[in-house]
Structure formats: structure tokens, C-alpha cells
C-alpha positions as CSV (number, residue, x, y, z in Angstrom):
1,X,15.7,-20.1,-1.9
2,X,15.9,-23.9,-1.3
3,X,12.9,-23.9,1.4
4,X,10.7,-21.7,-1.3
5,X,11.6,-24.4,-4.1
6,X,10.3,-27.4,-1.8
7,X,7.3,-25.3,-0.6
8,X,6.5,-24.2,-3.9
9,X,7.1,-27.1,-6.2
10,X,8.6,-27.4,-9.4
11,X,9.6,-24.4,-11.2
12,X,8.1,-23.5,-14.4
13,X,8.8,-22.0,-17.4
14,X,6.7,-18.7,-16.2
15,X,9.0,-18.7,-13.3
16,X,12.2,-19.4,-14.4
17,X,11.5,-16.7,-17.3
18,X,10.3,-14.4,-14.8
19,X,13.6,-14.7,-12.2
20,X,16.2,-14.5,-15.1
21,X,14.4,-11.2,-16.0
22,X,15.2,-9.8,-12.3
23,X,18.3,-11.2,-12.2
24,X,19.4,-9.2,-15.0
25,X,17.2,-6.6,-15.1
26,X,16.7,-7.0,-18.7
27,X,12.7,-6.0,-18.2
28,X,14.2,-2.2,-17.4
29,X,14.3,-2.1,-21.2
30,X,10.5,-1.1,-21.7
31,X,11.6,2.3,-20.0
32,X,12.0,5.4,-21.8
33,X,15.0,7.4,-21.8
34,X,13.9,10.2,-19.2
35,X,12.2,7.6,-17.5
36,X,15.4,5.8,-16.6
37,X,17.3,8.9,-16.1
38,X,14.8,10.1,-13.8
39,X,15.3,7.1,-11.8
40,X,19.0,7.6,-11.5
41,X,18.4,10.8,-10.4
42,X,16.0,10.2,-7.6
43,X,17.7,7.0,-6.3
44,X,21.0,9.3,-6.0
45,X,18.9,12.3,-4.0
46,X,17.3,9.7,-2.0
47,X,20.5,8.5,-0.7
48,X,21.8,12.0,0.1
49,X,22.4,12.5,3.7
50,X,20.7,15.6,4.1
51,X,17.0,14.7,2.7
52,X,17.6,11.3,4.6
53,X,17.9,13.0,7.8
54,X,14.4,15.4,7.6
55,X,13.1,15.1,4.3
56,X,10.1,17.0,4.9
57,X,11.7,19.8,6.2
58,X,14.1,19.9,3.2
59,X,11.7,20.2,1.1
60,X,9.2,22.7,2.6
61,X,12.6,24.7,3.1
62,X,13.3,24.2,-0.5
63,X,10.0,25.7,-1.5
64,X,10.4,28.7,0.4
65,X,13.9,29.3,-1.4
66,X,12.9,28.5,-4.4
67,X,9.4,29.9,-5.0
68,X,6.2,27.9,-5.2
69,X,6.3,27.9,-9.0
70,X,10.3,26.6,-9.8
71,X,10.1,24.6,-6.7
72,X,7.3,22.9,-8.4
73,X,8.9,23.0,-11.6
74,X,11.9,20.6,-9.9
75,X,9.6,18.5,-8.1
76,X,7.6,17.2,-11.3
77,X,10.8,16.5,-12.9
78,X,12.4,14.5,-9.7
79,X,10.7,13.0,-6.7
80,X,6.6,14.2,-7.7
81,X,7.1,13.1,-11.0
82,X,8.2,9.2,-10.1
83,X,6.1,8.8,-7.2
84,X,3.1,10.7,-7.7
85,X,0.3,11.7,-10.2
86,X,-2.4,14.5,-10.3
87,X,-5.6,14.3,-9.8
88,X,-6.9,15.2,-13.2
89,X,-8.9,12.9,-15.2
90,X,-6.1,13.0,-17.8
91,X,-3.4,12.7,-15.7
92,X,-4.3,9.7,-14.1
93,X,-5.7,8.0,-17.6
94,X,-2.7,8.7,-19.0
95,X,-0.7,6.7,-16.4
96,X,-2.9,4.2,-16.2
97,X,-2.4,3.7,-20.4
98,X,1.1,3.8,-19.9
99,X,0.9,1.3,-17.1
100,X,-1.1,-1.1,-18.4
101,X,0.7,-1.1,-22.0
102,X,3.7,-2.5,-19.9
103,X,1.5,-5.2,-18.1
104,X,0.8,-3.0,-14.7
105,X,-1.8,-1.7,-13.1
106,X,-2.4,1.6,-11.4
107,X,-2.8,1.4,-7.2
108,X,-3.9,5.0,-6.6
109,X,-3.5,5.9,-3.0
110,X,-4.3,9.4,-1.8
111,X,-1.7,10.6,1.1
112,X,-3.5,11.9,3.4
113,X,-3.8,11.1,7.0
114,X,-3.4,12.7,10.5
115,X,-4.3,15.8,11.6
116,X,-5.4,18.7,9.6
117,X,-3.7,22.0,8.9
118,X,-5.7,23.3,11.3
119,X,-7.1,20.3,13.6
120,X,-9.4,18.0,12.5
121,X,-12.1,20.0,11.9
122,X,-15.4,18.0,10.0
123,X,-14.9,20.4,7.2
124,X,-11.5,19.0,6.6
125,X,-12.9,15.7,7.2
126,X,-15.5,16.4,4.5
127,X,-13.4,17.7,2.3
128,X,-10.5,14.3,2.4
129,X,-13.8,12.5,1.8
130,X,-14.4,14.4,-1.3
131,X,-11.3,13.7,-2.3
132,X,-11.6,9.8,-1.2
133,X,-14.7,9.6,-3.9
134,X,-13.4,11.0,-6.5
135,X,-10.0,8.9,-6.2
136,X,-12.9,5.9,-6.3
137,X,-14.4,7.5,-9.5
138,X,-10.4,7.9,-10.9
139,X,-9.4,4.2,-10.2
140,X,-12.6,3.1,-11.7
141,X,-12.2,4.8,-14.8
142,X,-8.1,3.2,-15.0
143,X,-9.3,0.4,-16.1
144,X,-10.1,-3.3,-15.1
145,X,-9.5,-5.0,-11.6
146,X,-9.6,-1.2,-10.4
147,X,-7.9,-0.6,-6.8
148,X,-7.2,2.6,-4.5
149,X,-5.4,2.8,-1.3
150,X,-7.1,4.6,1.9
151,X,-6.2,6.0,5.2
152,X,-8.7,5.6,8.2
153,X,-7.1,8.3,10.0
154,X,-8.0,10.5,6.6
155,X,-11.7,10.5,7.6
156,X,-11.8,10.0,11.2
157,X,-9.8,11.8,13.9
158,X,-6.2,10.2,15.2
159,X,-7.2,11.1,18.8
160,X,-9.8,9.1,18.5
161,X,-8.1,6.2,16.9
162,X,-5.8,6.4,19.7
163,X,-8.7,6.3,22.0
164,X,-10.2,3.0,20.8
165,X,-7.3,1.2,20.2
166,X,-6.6,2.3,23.9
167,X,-10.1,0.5,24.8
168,X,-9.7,-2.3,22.9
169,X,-6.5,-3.4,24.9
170,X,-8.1,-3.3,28.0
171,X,-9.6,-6.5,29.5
172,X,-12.6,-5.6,29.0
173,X,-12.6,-4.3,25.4
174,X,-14.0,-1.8,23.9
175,X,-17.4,-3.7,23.0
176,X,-16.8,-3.7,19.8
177,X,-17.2,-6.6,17.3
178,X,-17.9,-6.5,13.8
179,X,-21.4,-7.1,13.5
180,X,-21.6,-3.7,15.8
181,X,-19.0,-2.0,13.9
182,X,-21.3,-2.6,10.7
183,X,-24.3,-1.3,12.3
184,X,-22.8,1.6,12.8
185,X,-21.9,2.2,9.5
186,X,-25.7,1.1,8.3
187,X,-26.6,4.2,10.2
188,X,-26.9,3.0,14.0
189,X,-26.2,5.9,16.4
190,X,-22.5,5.3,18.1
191,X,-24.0,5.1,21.8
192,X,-20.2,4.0,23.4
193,X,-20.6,4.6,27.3
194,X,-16.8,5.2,27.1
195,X,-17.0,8.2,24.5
196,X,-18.0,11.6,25.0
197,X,-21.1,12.6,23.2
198,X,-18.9,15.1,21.1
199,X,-16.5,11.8,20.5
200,X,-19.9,9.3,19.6
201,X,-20.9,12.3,16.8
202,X,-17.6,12.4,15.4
203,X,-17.2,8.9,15.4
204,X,-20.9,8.2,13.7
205,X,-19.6,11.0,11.2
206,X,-16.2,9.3,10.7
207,X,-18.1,5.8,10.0
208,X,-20.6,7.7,7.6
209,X,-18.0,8.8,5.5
210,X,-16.1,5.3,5.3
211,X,-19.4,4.1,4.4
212,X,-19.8,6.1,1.9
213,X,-16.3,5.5,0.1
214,X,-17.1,1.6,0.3
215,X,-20.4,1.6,-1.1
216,X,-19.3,4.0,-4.2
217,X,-16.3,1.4,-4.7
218,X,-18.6,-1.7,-4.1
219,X,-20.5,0.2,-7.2
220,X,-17.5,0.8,-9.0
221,X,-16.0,-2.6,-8.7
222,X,-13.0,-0.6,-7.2
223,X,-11.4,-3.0,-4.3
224,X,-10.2,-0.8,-1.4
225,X,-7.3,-1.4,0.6
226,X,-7.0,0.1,4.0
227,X,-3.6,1.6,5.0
228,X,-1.7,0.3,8.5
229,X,-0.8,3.3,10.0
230,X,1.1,3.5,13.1
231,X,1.0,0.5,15.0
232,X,-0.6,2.3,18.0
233,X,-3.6,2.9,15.7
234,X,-3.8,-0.2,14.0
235,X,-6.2,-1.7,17.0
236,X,-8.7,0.8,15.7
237,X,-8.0,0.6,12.4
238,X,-8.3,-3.1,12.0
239,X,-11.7,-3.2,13.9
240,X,-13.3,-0.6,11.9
241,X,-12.3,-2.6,8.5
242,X,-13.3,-5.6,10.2
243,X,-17.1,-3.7,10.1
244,X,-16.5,-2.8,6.0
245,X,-15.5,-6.2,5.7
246,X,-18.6,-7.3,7.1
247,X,-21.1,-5.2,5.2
248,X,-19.0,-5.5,2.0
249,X,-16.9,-8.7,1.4
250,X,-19.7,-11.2,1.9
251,X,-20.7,-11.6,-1.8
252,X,-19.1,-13.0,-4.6
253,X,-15.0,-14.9,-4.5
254,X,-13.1,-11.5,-4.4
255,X,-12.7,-9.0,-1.1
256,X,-14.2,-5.5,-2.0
257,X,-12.2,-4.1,1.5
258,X,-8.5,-5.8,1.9
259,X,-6.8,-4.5,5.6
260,X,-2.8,-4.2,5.4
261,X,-0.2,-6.3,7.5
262,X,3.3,-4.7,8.9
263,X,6.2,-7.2,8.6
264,X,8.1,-4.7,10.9
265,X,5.8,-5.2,13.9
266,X,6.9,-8.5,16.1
267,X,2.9,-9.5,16.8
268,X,2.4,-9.4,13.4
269,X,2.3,-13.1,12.8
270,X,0.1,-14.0,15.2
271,X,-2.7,-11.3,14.6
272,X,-2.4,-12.2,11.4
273,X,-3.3,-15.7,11.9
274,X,-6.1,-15.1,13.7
275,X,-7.2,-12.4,11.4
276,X,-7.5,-15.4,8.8
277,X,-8.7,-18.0,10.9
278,X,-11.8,-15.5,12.3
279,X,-12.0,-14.3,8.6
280,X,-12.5,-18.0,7.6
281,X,-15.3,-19.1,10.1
282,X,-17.1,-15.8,9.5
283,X,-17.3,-16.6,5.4
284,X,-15.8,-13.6,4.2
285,X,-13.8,-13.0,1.2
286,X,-10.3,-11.6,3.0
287,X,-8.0,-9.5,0.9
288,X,-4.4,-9.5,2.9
289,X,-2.1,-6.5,1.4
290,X,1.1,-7.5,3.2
291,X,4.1,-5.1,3.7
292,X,7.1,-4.0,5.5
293,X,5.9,-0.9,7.2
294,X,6.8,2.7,6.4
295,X,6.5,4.3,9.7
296,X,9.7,3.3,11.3
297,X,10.9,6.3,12.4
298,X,7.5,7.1,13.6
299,X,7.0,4.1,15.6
300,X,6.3,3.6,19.0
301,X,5.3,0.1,19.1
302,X,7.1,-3.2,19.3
303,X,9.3,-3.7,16.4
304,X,11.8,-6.0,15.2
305,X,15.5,-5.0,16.0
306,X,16.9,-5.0,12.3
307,X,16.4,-5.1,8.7
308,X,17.0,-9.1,8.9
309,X,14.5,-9.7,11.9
310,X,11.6,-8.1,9.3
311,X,12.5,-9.9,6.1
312,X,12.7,-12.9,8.5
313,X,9.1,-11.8,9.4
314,X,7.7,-11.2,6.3
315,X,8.5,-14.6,4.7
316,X,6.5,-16.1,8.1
317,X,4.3,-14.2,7.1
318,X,3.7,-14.5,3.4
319,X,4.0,-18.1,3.9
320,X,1.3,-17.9,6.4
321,X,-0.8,-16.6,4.2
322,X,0.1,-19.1,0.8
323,X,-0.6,-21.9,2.9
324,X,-4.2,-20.7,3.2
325,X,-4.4,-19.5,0.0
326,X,-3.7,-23.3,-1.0
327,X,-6.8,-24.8,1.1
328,X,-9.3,-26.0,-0.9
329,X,-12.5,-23.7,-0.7
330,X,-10.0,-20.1,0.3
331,X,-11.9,-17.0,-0.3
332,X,-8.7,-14.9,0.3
333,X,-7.2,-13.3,-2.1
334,X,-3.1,-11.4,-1.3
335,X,-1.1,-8.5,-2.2
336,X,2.9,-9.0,-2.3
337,X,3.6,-5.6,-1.4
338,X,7.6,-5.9,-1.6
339,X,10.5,-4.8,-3.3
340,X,12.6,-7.3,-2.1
341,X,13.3,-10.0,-4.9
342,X,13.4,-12.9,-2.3
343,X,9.9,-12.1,-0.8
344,X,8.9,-11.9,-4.5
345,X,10.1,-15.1,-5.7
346,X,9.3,-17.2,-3.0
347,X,5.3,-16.1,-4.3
348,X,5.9,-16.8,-7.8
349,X,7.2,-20.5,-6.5
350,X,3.5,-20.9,-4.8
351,X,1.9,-20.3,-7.6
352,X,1.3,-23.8,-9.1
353,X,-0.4,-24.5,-5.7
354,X,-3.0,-21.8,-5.0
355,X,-5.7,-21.0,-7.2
356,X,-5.2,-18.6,-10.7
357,X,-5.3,-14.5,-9.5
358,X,-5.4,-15.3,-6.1
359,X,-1.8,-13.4,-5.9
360,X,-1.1,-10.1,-6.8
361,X,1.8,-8.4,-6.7
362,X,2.7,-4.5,-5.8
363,X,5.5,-1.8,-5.5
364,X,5.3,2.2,-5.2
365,X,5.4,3.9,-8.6
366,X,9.0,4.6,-9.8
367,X,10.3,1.7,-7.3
368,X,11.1,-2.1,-8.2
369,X,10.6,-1.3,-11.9
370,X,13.0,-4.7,-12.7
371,X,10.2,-6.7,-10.5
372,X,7.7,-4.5,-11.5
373,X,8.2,-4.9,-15.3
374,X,9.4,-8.4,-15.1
375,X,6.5,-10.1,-13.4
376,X,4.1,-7.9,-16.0
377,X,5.8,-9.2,-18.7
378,X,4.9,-12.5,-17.6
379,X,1.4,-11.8,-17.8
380,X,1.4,-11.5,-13.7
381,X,-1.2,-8.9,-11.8
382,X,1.2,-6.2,-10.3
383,X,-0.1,-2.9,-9.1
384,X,2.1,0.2,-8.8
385,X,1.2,2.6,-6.2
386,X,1.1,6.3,-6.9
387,X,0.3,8.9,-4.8
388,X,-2.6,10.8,-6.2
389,X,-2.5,14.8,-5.7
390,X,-0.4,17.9,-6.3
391,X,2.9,18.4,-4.4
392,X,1.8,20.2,-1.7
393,X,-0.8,17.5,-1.0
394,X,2.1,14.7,-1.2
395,X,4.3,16.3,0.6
396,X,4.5,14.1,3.5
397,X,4.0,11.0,1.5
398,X,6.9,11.6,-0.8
399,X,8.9,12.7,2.7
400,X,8.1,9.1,3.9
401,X,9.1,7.7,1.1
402,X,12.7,9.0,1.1
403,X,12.6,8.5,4.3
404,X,12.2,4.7,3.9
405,X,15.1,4.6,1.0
406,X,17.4,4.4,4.8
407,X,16.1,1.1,5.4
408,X,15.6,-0.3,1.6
409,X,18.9,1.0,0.5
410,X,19.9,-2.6,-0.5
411,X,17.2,-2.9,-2.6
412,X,17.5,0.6,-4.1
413,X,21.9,0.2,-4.7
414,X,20.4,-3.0,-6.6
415,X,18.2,-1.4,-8.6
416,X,20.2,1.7,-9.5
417,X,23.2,-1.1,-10.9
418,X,20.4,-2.7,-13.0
419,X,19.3,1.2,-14.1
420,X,22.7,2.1,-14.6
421,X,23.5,-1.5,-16.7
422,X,20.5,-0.5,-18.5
423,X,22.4,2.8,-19.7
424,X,25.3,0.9,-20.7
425,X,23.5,-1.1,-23.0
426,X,21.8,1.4,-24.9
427,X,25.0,3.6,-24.8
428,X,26.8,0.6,-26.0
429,X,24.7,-1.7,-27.6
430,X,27.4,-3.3,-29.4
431,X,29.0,-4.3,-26.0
């Protein structure tokens, strides 16, 4: 970490406190008993071959062994219960308590996206933005500096994602900019030449209902962060958040929408430098959440080779972004997503240079708990991200999420030595 040292200046005694804490783990201490047993539990089902190689159809098989009500029985007590919270009132207060007592804050993040049950069908359009409000009305009630994770493809069809993101890498473009994008979601009729009528309805209806999540989060002071999906989307994706970013991030120091940056995609860099530059000229407030990616099985797009070749990407990356941060003037504010202690310590050594709660850290819920607990302690933002539903809801978020323990099993083997170090000292405390 030489390069972050000279980048980021002289260590203090935030961060030196901070990086002994990871490197011993010592922070794991604020966990409860089941809460660390739980962990070792999860990180040992995680690594099984078997729910590695189709998690999602383990557990729907499960289920159908099992019974709905002992299937959900094991769930709560395993993989539901460390990634995932219901959506009642009292659940979600009662994680956000227990969050915030430790120095964390709750990132809810509802996991829905794709196609419906039955196709995407308004009603089932409706019905995820239902859901979308009252996960605004949730986050808003957990407390201060409230944020929520969303899914375009939650409120607007795939197919049609697809189709614009299709458009939009053509030479002549879609003819789409922001200021068009934002009319839209004021209200203007979609009139797209290259749409069906059927497509510009669903597409005005789709926009509507993104509008209408901003604008109760604007009123809630909840900031929003707008999932990357698959990188074949992500043209769409980004220009529609663009448009919310335009209607919604123009007042005030702090971003009301944030858009999401995948380490694991090779253009990354560069769109990401442009995003900031445009962001810049246009006098916006820019939130930047930026991560590894969690569709890697999925993908179809143009991805780095290995494990190395990301990391390698994300530290561009973050340092991209740092460096902006530490112009005079910035109006961007950035998420950490990471697990991985170098990527996390290289923005605690920026810290002295960009300006106070510009940089925010995050992990999922039940994940990262030594970084997690050891940057809270030292009075740092971090938000952990929990999926917000029951298990059948979460299903293919908790899937993903197993899933993604093939690629991070470094960081998990890490983690489960600090958990299982942890044991050992309350076993032994005499040792």
C-alpha cells in the first residue's frame, strides 16, 4: 500500500486505529454470540460446492422438500437472516437500532429486477413500485442520512432496456440526452420514432413511476442509489438516471440520485471519467457508488479476465474518483462499496485530502463485519446493505449472493479466520 500512503498523505491516528482493527479483527467483538455463529455457518454453506454451482435451484428444491413453513424456519436462521430483513415497520427499525448502536447505517435495497412471474405485466410493474415507496418510507424512518438501493429494470421492462441501450450504441444514438430524459419524467409524452406506440406507453409509464420514487425520496431526504445491472443494460440504465439526476441533484452539496460503477467491466474507467467530467460542467451534485459487479456469471459483456485484472480496476477507479473528490469546489460525493481491505484502506488514506463526509463506505449485511465494524467504530459513515423482503421475494438476491462467495472467497476465508479467532477468544479468554 506504498502508492496509497504517497497519494494519501500521512497517516493518522483515525487511520492507523482503524487498519490495526482490520488487521486483527478485534472490532468482531461488538457481535453477539448467534451473530458470530451464524456467520460461521453461512460462510461454511456458502463455500459448499453444491449451492455454489446453482444456488437458486438448491434452494427452490429445498423448499419443495422441506415445506414452505420449516424451509422458512432454516432460512431465517441461515442465509435470510444475515442478508436480508422484512419489510415490517418493526423489522426494519429494529435493524436499523441495532445498526446504528455499532456506528452503521442501514442500506435497504429491495431485490427485485427482471421479468415478472408472469411477464412484465403493468400490474406487476405497479405493484414493485408500491413496494419501491414504501422501502422509501422504511429508509426514511431508519434514521439520519437515510439511503435505499433500486433497480431500473424493477419498474420498467428488461426488453426494453435492452432496446435502448441497443439505440444508444448506434451512431446515431438514441436521441436521448438528459434534459429529454427529464422531460419525460416531468410528464412529456415519450414520442421515440424508434419505439412502438405500445413500447412509448410503457416507457412514459416506466419513467412515471421512477419519478414517483425520486420525488417521495427527494421529500424524505432518502438518497437513492440506482443498481448496475447487467452490463448490456447499463446504457439504458445510466441514461435514465442521468434524467433523475437532472431533475433532482441540482440543489443543495449532496446527490439525492447516485448511479453505480462495475469494476468487473474493462470500459469502466473510461465511462466513468466522462460520467464525472459531463457531471462537472452540467453543475450537478454526482453520487458515485462504486463496486465490483455481482453479475458475473450472468455477463455477456466485456469483462476483465480474472480476479486481479478487477481489483486492478477498481483501485483506477476509486482513485479516479478521490482525485476529484479532492478538487476544490467537488459536488460529488462516493460510496466504497468493497469488501476487500486494500480497496478500503487506500480511501481511509485519502481522507485528509477530500472534504469531511464526502466518502462513505458500504458492504452487504452479514459481510465485511471486521471492515464494517472497524471503520464505524471510528466514527466513519458505512452502510450495510440488506435485502428488504420475505424469502420468497429474496430468493434470487440471496442466490446472487452465494453465488458471488466463488469469486470473493479470499475475502470470505479471511473473514471466517477473524470470526473463528473471535471464538477463540471468548472461549479462551485467558489465552
Amino acid at each position: 500500500m506504498g502508492q496509497g500512503d504517497s497519494e494519501g498523505g500521512e497517516g493518522s491516528p483515525l487511520q492507523e486505529q482503524v487498519e490495526a482493527q482490520v488487521r486483527d479483527g478485534r472490532a468482531l467483538a461488538a457481535l453477539g454470540w448467534w451473530e458470530l455463529l451464524r456467520g460461521l455457518l453461512v460462510f461454511a454453506l456458502c463455500s459448499h460446492p453444491r449451492l455454489q454451482q446453482d444456488p437458486e435451484a438448491l434452494l427452490r428444491a429445498s423448499r419443495r422438500v422441506l415445506g414452505a413453513r420449516l424451509w422458512r424456519a432454516l432460512l431465517s436462521v441461515s442465509l435470510w437472516g444475515q442478508f436480508a430483513v422484512g419489510r415490517s415497520p418493526a423489522a426494519v427499525r429494529e435493524l436499523g437500532q441495532r445498526l446504528r448502536a455499532r456506528g452503521l447505517r442501514p442500506l435497504l435495497a429491495l431485490p427485485i429486477e427482471g421479468e415478472g412471474p408472469d411477464g412484465e405485466g403493468e400490474a406487476w410493474f405497479e405493484q414493485n413500485c408500491g413496494a419501491a415507496l414504501q422501502c422509501v418510507g422504511l429508509a426514511a424512518a431508519a434514521g439520519p442520512e437515510p439511503a435505499m438501493q433500486l433497480k431500473v429494470t424493477a419498474l420498467l421492462s428488461q426488453r426494453l432496456c435492452e432496446k435502448i441501450s441497443l439505440r444508444l450504441a448506434e451512431p446515431e444514438g438514441a436521441g436521448l440526452n438528459p434534459e429529454q430524459v427529464a422531460a419525460m419524467l416531468g410528464g412529456q409524452v415519450p414520442e421515440l420514432p424508434w419505439l412502438s406506440p405500445a413500447e412509448n406507453e410503457h416507457l412514459g409509464r416506466g419513467l412515471s413511476r421512477l419519478e414517483r420514487v425520486a420525488q417521495a425520496a427527494v421529500g424524505g431526504a432518502v438518497q437513492v442509489l440506482v443498481d448496475a445491472e447487467l452490463s448490456h443494460l447499463n446504457p439504458a440504465l445510466t441514461c435514465l438516471t442521468w434524467g433523475l439526476m437532472w431533475r433532482h441533484n441540482r440543489r443543495g452539496p449532496r446527490p439525492h440520485i447516485w448511479n453505480t460503477w462495475q469494476a468487473y467491466l474493462r470500459d469502466t474507467e473510461a465511462r466513468l471519467g466522462a460520467h464525472l467530467a459531463q457531471a462537472g460542467g452540467a453543475g450537478l451534485s454526482c453520487g458515485v457508488k462504486l463496486v465490483r459487479g455481482a453479475y458475473l456469471e450472468q455477463e455477456r459483456g466485456p469483462t476483465w479476465d480474472s480476479p486481479e485484472h478487477t481489483s486492478a480496476s477498481y483501485e483506477r477507479c476509486l482513485r479516479l474518483v478521490l482525485a476529484a473528490l479532492a478538487r476544490p469546489g467537488s459536488r460529488l460525493r462516493l460510496m466504497v462499496a468493497s469488501h476487500n481491505e486494500g480497496s478500503v484502506l487506500q480511501a481511509l488514506r485519502w481522507l485528509p485530502r477530500v472534504p469531511p463526509g464526502s466518502v462513505c463506505f458500504g458492504q452487504l449485511q452479514g459481510m465485511g463485519e471486521h471492515l464494517s465494524l472497524a471503520l464505524g467504530a471510528g466514527g466513519l459513515p458505512v452502510y450495510k446493505s440488506v435485502a428488504l423482503g420475505p424469502p420468497e421475494v429474496t430468493i434470487p438476491y440471496l442466490a446472487r449472493r452465494a453465488a458471488e462467495n466463488r469469486g470473493a472467497l479470499g475475502g470470505a476465508r479471511r473473514e471466517r479466520q477473524l470470526m473463528w479467532a473471535e471464538l477463540r477468544r471468548r472461549l479462551r479468554p485467558w489465552g
